[in-house]
VOMAR-596438 format. One line per field, with one value per residue: residue number from 1; chain; x, y, z of N, C-alpha, C in turn. Coordinates in steps of 0.001 Angstrom, whole numbers, plus 524288, in hexadecimal, padded with zeros to 5 digits. Example, Ala and Ser with C-alpha at 12.3 -4.5 7.8 and 13.67 -1.06 7.14 Angstrom:
BEGIN
k	[1  2];
c	[A  A];
n_X	[83386  83232];
n_Y	[7E9C6  7F736];
n_Z	[81E78  81BA8];
ca_X	[8300C  83566];
ca_Y	[7EE6C  7FBDC];
ca_Z	[81E78  81BE4];
c_X	[83390  83264];
c_Y	[7F31C  8001E];
c_Z	[81E78  81EBE];
***
This chain:
BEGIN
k	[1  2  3  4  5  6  7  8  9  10  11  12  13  14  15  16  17  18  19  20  21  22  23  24  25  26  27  28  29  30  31  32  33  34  35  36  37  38  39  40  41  42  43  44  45  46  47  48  49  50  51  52  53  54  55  56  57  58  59  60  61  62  63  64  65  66  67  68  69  70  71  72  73  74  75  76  77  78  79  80  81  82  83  84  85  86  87  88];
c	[A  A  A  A  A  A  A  A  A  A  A  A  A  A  A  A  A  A  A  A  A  A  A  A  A  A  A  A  A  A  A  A  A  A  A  A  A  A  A  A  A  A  A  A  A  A  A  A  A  A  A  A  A  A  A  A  A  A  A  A  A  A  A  A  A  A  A  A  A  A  A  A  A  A  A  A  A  A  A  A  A  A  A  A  A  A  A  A];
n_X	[47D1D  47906  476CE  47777  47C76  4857C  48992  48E3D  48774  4887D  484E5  47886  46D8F  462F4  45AF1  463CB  46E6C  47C0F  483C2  48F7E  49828  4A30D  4A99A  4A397  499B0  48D16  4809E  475F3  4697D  45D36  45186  44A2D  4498F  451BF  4591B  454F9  45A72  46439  471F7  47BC4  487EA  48710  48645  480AA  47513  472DA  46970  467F7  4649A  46742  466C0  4672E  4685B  466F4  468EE  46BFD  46FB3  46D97  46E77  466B1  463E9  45F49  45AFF  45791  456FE  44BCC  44835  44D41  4486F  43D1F  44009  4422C  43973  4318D  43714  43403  429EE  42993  4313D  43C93  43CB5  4431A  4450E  43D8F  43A64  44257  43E6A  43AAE];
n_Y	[94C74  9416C  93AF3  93287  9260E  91DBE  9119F  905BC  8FBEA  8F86C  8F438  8EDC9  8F006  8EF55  8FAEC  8FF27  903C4  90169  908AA  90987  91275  916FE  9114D  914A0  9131A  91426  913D5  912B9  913AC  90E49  90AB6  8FE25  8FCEF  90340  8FB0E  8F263  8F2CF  8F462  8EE1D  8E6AA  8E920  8EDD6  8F9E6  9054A  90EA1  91712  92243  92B12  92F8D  937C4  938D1  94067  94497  947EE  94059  93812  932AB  92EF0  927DE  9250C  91CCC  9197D  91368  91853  92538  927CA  921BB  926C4  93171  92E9A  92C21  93555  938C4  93345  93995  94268  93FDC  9369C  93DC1  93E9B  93375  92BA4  9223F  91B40  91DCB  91B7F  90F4F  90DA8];
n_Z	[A6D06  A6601  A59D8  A54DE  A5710  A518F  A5099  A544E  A5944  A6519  A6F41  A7248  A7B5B  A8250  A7FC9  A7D9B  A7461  A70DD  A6B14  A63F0  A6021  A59F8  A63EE  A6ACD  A743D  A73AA  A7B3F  A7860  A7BCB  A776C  A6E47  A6E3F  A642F  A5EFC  A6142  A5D7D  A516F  A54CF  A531C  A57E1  A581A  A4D9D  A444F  A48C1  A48A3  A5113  A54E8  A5DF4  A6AC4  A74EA  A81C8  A8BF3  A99CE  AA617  AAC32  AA4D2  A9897  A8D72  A8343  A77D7  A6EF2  A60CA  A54F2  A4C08  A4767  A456F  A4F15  A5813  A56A6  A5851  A635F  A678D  A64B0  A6D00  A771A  A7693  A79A8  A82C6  A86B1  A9026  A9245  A9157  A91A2  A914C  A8823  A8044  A7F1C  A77CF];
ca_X	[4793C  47B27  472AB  47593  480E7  486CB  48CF5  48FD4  482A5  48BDE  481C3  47302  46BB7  45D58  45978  46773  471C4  47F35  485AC  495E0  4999D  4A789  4A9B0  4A21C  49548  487C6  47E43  470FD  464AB  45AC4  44E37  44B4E  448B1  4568A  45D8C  45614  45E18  46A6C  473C4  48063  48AF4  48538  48630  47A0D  476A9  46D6E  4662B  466FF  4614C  46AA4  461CD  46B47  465B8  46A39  46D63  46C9F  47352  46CB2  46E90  462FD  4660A  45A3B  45EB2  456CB  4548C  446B8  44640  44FBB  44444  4393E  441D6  44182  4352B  430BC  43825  430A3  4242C  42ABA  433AD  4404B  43C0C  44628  44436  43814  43965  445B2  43D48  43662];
ca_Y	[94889  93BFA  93AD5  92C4F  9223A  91894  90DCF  8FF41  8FA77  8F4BC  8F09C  8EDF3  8EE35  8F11A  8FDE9  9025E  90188  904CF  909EE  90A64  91545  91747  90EDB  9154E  90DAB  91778  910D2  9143A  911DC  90DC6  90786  8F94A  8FD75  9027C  8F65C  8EDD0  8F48C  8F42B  8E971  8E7E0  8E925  8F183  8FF7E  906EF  915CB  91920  9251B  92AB6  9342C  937FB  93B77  941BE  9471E  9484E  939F7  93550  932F8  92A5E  928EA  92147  91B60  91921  90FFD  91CB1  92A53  9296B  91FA0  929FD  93468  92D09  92A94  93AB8  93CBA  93222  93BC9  94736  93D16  93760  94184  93C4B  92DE1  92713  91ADD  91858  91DB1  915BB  90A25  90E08];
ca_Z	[A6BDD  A63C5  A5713  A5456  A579C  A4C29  A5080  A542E  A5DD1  A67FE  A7291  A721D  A8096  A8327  A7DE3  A7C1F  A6FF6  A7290  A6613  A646A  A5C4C  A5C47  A6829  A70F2  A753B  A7364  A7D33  A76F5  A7CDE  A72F2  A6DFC  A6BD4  A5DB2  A5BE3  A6252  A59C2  A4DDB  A545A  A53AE  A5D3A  A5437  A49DD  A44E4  A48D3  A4B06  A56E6  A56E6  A62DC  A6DEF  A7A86  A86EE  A8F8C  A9CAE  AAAFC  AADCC  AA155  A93F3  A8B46  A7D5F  A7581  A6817  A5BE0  A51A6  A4710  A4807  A4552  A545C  A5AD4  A543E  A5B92  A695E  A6822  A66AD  A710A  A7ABC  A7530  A7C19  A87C3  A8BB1  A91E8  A946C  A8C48  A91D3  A8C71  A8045  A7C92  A7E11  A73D9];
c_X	[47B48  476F4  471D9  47B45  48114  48B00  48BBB  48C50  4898B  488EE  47BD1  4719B  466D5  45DF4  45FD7  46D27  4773D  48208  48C3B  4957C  49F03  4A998  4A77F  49A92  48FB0  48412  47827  46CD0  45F9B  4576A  44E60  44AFD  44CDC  45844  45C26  457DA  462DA  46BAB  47A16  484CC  48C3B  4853C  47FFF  47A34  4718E  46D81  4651A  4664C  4639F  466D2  46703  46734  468EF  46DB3  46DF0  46D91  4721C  46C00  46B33  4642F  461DB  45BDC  45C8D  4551B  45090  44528  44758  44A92  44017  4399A  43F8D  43CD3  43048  4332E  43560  4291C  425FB  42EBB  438EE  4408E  43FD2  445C7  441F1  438A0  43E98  44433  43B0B  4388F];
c_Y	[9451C  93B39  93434  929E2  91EC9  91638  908FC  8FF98  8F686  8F11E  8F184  8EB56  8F115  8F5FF  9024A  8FF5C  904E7  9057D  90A69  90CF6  917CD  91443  91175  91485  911B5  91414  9128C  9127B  91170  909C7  901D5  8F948  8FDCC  8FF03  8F204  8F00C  8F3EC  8EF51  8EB5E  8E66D  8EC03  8F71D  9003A  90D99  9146F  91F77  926D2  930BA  93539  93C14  93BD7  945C4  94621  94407  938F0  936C2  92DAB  92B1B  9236A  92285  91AA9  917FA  9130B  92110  92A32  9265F  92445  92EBA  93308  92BEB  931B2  93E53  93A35  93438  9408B  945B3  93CA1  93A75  93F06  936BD  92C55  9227E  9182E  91A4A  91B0A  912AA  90AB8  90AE9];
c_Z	[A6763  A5F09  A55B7  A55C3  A53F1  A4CDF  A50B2  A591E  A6192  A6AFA  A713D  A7658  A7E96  A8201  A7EE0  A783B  A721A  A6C8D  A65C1  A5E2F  A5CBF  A60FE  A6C4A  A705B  A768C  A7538  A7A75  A78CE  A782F  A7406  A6D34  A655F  A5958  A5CE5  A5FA1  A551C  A4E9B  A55AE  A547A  A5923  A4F07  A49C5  A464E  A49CD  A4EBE  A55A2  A5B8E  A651D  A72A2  A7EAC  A8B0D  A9548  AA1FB  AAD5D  AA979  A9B9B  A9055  A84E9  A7AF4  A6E60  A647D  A558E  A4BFA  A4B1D  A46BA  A4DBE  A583A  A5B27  A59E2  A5FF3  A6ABB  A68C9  A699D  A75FF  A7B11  A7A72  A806D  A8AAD  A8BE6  A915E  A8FEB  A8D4D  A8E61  A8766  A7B72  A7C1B  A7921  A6E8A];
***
């Protein structure tokens, strides 16, 4: 597991930041809350949560450990649904 990533924001798309740490490119899925903090060029750390399951392998980023905190214990409520609760 991954407690946070600290690097250079490379790309910024809809609810995902990709992070370059060492040259290799950490796709993060994430809120609109963290992407308005990050800026494409800039150091940053993400906070992050890796949901690994039969098909899937998704690593979600949280620009503080208190947001990452509250993604954790909106799964405690809906369960699995990550969709919806990244919008959050």
């Amino acid at each position: 597991m991954f407690y946070y990533l600290d690097g250079t924001v490379a790309e910024i798309l809809p609810y995902l930041a990709v992070i370059d740490c060492g040259g290799v490119g950490y796709a993060c899925l994430t809120t609109n809350h963290t992407l308005s903090r990050l800026r494409k060029g800039e150091r940053s750390k993400l906070y992050t949560y890796l949901n690994v399951g039969e098909s899937v392998f998704d690593l979600y980023g949280f620009a503080s450990s208190k947001e990452l905190e509250s993604f954790r214990m909106l799964l405690g409520v809906f369960g699995s649904d990550l969709q919806i609760i990244s919008r959050f």
